[in-house]
N, C-alpha and C positions, 0 to 999 in steps of 0.2 A: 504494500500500500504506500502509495507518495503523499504525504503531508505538505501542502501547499503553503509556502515562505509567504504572510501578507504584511509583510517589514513589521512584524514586532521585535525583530529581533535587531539587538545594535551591531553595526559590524568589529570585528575583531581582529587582532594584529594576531599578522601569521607567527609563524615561529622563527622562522628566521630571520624576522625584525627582532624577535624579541633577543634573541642570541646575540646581534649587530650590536643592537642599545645596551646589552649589559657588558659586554667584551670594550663597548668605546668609554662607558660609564666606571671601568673600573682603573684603567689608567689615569683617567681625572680624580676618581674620588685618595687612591693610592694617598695623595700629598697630605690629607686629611685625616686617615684613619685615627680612632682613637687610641688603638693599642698601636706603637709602632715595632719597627720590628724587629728591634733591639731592646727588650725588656727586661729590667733586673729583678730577681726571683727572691724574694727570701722567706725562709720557713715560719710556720703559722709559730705565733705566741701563745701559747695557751692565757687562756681567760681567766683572770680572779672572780672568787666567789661575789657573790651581787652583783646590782645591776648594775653601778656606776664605774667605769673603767677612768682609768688616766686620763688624760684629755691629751688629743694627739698633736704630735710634734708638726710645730708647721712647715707647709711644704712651697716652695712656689708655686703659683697657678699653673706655670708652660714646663714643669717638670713633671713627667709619665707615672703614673699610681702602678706602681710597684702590686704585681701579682704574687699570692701565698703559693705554695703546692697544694693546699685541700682545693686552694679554689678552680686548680686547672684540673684536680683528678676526679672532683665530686661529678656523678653523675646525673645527667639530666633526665628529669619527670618523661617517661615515653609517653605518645599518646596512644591512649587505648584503639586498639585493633579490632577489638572484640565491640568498643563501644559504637567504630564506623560500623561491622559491619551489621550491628544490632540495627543501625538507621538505615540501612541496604537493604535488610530483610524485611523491614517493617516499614518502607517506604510507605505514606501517606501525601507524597506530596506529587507524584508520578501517578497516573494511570498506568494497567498492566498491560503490557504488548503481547505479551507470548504468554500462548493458550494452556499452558502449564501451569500461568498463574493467577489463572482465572476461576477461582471456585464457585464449584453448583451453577452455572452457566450451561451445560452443554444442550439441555432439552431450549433454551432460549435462539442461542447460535444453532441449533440442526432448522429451528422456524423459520429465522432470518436468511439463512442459504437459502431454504426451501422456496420462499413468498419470493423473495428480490432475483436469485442467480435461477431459479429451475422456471417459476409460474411469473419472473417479470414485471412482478409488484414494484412501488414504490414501498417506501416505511417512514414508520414513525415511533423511534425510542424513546419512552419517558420514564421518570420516575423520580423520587426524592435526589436530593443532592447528598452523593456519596454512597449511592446504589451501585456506581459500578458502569453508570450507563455509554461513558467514555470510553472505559476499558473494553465493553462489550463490545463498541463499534469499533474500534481499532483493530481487535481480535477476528472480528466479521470482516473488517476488509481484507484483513490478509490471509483469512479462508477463500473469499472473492478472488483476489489475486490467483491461488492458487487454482482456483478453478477454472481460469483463463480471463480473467476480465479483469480490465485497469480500474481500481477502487482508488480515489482520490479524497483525500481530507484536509478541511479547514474547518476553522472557529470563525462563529459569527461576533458580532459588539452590538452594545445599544444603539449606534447611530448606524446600523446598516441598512443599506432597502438594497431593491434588489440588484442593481449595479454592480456595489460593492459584492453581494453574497456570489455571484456568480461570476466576475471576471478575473480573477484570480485561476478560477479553472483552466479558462480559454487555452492558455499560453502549454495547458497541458495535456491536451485531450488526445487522443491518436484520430488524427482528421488527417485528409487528403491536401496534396499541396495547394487546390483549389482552397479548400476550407480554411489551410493558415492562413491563407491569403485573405479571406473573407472575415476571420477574426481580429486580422491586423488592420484592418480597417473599421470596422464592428468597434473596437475598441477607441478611435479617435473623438469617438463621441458615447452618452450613455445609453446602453442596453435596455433595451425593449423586449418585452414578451415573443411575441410574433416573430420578430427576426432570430433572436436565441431559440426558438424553440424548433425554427427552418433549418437553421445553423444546426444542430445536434442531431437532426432528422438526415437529410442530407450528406454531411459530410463526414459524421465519424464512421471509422471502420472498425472498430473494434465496441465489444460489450462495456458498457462503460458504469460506475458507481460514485456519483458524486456525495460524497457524508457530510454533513454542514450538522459541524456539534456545536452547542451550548446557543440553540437555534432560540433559544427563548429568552435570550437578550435583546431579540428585533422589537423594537417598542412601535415600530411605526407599522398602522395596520393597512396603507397602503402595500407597503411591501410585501408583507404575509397575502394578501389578498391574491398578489402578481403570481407569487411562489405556487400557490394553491394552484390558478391559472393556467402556470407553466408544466405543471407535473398533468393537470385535467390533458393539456394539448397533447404530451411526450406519448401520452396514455391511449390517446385517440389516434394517432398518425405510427404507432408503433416503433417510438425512439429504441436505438441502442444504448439509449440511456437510463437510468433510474439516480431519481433523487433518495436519500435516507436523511432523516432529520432528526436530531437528537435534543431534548431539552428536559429541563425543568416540569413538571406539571404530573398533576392526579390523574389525567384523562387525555385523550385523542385531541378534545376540543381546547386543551389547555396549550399545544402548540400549532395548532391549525385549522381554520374554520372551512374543512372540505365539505363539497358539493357531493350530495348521493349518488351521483354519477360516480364518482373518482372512489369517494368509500368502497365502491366493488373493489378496488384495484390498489387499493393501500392496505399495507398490513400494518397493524397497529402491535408495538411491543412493549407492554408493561416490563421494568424492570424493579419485581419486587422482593421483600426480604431473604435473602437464602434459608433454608433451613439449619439448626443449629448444627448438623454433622457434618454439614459443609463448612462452616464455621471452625469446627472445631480443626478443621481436615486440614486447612487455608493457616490455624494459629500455628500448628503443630509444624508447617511443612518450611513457616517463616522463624520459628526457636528453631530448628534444626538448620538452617541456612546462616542462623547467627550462633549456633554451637551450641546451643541452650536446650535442656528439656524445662518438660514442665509438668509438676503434679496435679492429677485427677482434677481435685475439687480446685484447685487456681486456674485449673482449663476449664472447667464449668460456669467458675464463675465470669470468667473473661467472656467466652461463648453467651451467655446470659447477658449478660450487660450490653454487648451489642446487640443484642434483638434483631439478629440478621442484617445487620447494615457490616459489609468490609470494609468501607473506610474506621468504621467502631472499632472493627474485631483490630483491625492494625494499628490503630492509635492505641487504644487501651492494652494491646500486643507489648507494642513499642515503648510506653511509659511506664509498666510492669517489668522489664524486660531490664533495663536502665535501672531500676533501684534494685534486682538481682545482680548486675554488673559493680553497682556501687559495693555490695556486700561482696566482691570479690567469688561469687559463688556461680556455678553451672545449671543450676537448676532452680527455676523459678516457683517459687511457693505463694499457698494461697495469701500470705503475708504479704509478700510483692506483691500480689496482684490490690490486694486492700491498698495498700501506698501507690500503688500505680493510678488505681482507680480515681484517687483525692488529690492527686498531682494532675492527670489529664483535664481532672474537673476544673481546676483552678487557672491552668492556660486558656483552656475554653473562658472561662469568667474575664482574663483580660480580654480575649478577642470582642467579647457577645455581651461589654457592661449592661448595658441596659437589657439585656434579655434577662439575664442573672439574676440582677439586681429586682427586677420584676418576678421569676420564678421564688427567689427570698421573701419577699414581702409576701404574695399569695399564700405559701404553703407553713406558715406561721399565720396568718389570719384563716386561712380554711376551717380548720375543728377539723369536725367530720366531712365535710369533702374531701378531706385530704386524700383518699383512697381512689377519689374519682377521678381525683387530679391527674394520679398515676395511673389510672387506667388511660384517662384521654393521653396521655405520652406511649401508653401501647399500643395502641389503636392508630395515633397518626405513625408510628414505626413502620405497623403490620401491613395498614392500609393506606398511606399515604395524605389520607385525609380523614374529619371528624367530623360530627354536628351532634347535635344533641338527643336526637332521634337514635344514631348508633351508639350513643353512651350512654341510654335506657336499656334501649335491648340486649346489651354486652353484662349491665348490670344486672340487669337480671340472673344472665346467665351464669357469669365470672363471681358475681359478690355475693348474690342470692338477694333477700328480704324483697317489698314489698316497694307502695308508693313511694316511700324514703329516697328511693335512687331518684327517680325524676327528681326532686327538688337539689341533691346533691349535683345533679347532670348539669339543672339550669347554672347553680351555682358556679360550680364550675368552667363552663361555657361563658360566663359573666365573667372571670375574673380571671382568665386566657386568652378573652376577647383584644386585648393591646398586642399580644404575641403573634396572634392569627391574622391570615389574609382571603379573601374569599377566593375559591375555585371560578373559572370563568362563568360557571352557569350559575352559581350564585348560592348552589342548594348547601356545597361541603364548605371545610374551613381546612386551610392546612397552615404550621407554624412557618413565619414568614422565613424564621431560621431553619431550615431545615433539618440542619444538624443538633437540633435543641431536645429534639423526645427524648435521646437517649439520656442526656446530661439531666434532663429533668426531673426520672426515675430515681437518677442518681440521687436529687439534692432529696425526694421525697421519702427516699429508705433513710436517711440521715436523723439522728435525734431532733427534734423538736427542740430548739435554745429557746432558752429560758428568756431570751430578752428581745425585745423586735430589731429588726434587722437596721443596720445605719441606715439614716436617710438620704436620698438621693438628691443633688443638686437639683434638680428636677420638682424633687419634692420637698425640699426646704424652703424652696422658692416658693412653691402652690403655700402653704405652710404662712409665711410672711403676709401671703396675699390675702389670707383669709380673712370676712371682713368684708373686701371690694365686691359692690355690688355682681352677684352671679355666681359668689365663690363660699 
């Protein structure tokens, strides 16, 4: 699969400059050095008892500070090797390229061959952020690839329409020398429906897969409209092409508002929670890549706590992972994983103040919601999104008792509602954090303190204002 260059990235000095500039830089600096190269050596003084030693003999300022022997034989702190490759294995900050390190995916990827490379579908992959839904496409094009078809990929931004989202391809498509030609010109001005969609019809000769991830960045709903449009035309005239679209969202209509015509011919790809043995499968195979094992119940716990999300299972991996390194030790216990657990919680807390600081306040004023609270963080996990309808009927099932749950549900639902953002159609709610249900479970297993949570700039200000008319 070709990942398409859309200049985010800064250019870079080769090597051979860099070799030039340091080979010219060290005969200028040479004059300078602070040790020169004629150094006189003499042996360490041992130190008298207490802290105030002699006061030392003055030196001139442009006479060389005399090195001890301890100070040239003491040896230097290594850095831990074990601690790189603990953040190799546990990589959170890369999506996975290779299908090896992809877990509980394959029944997803055998669909996506199936609808896009055999029956010629277009797609559409969704799901929470940090489902995996990146890794999946990435992993799907270079299945594509392999099956004989050029799978190209880019990322979209908030200010792209359709210009932007599709001209970056051009320059790469397998077209006829007619067709370069027709794109180098296509391109001196902005791209249109009708002619891109002739252009792709026409002149490519090969099966082709265009993947436009993190598709739900497009704010402008003209350009989705065009997108929609252009897949309806490729669809009708029977392109060598397919689009795949990757974003954000609970549902089909949360990254594209298609036509029932086109619906035939899109396959739609929820990417949802793994199961926990895939989970567990995914922690086990990243502690063994960083040299690490790990004990039952600190694999359980870890497995649990992500509630099927792999970006979870590898963060909470990774921060686990690290305070067994600190202890010097090979194998990770459910002890590490408890300090793992309240260590990833608290980076999360600087990234997500205001999320945080909102899950604090809430789950100290709940009482008894409190339990709903943590239900609503599994349910938006499981399910991608909530409303208060599924958090009766869950309650029923999951907590047991009677009318009590409704009134806990509304509660709840009331005092979430700043976190939350509505689905396009308006019925569900999903946390505008994505990343927040897990971390949220976390703060609701936690003791209940005794004292209400500091207040927030925010709300010391509301606080001040109390008083002013409406407050």
């Amino acid at each position: 699969m070709t990942a398409i260059d859309q200049g985010f990235m800064s250019p870079r000095t080769g090597l051979l400059d860099r070799v030039l500039n340091l080979t010219r830089g060290s005969a200028e600096k040479r004059a300078d050095r602070a040790i020169p190269d004629s150094v006189p050596l003499h042996l360490d003084v041992p130190a008298l008892p207490g802290f105030r030693q002699d006061a030392p003999t003055e030196r001139p300022a442009d006479e060389p500070r005399p090195l001890s022997i301890s100070a040239m034989t003491a040896p230097i702190k290594p850095i831990s090797l074990r601690r790189d490759s603990i953040y190799a294995a546990f990589n959170t900050a890369m999506p996975v390229t290779d299908r090896h390190g992809l877990a509980g995916r394959n029944s997803e990827l055998e669909k996506l061959v199936e609808a896009i490379v055999v029956q010629r579908k277009h797609a559409v992959i969704f799901g929470t952020r940090g489902s995996g839904k990146t890794s999946l496409a990435r992993v799907f094009g270079d299945l594509a690839d392999e099956a004989g078809c050029v799978a190209l990929y880019a990322s979209a931004n908030g200010e792209a329409d359709f210009d932007s989202l599709f001209r970056p391809f051009l320059t790469e498509l397998p077209m006829s020398s007619t067709g370069q030609e027709r794109a180098r010109k296509m391109m001196s001005e902005p791209l249109d429906v009708s002619r891109l969609s002739a252009l792709l019809v026409e002149e490519v000769r090969e099966r082709s897969i265009l993947i436009i991830d993190e598709y739900d960045r497009v704010q402008s709903d003209t350009a989705k409209q065009e997108v929609a449009t252009l897949l309806k035309l490729l669809t009708d005239i029977h392109s060598p092409v397919q689009v795949v679209l990757v974003g954000i969202a609970s549902d089909i209509d949360g990254l594209i508002a298609a036509h029932p015509s086109l619906r035939r011919h899109l396959a739609s790809q929820r990417v949802t929670a793994i199961p926990k043995p895939e989970l567990e499968r995914l922690l086990l195979a990243c502690a063994a890549n960083a040299r690490l094992s790990i004990d039952e119940d600190a694999l359980d716990m870890l497995a649990s706590a992500a509630m099927g999300s792999p970006y979870h299972a590898r963060l909470f991996g990774m921060s686990s992972a690290l305070v067994t390194e600190v202890g010097l030790r090979d194998r990770m216990t459910l002890g590490d994983v408890e300090e793992g657990l309240v260590s990833a919680l608290h980076d999360w807390s600087d990234m997500s103040t205001a999320t945080h600081a909102l899950f604090q306040r809430i789950l100290w004023e709940a009482g008894s919601s409190r339990r709903m609270i943590a239900l609503a963080a599994v349910v938006a996990s499981q399910m991608s999104a909530i409303s208060y309808e599924r958090l009766v009927k869950l309650g029923h099932e999951v907590l047991g008792g009677g009318s009590i749950n409704e009134a806990q549900a509304r509660d709840a639902m009331t005092r979430l509602a700043p976190a939350l953002v509505a689905t396009p159609n308006g019925e569900l709610w999903m946390f505008e954090d994505t990343l927040a249900p897990q971390f949220l479970l976390l703060m609701a297993k936690q003791p209940v303190p005794a004292a209400p949570p500091v207040q927030t700039p925010a709300e010391e200000m509301r606080a001040l204002l109390k008083g002013v008319d409406g407050l």
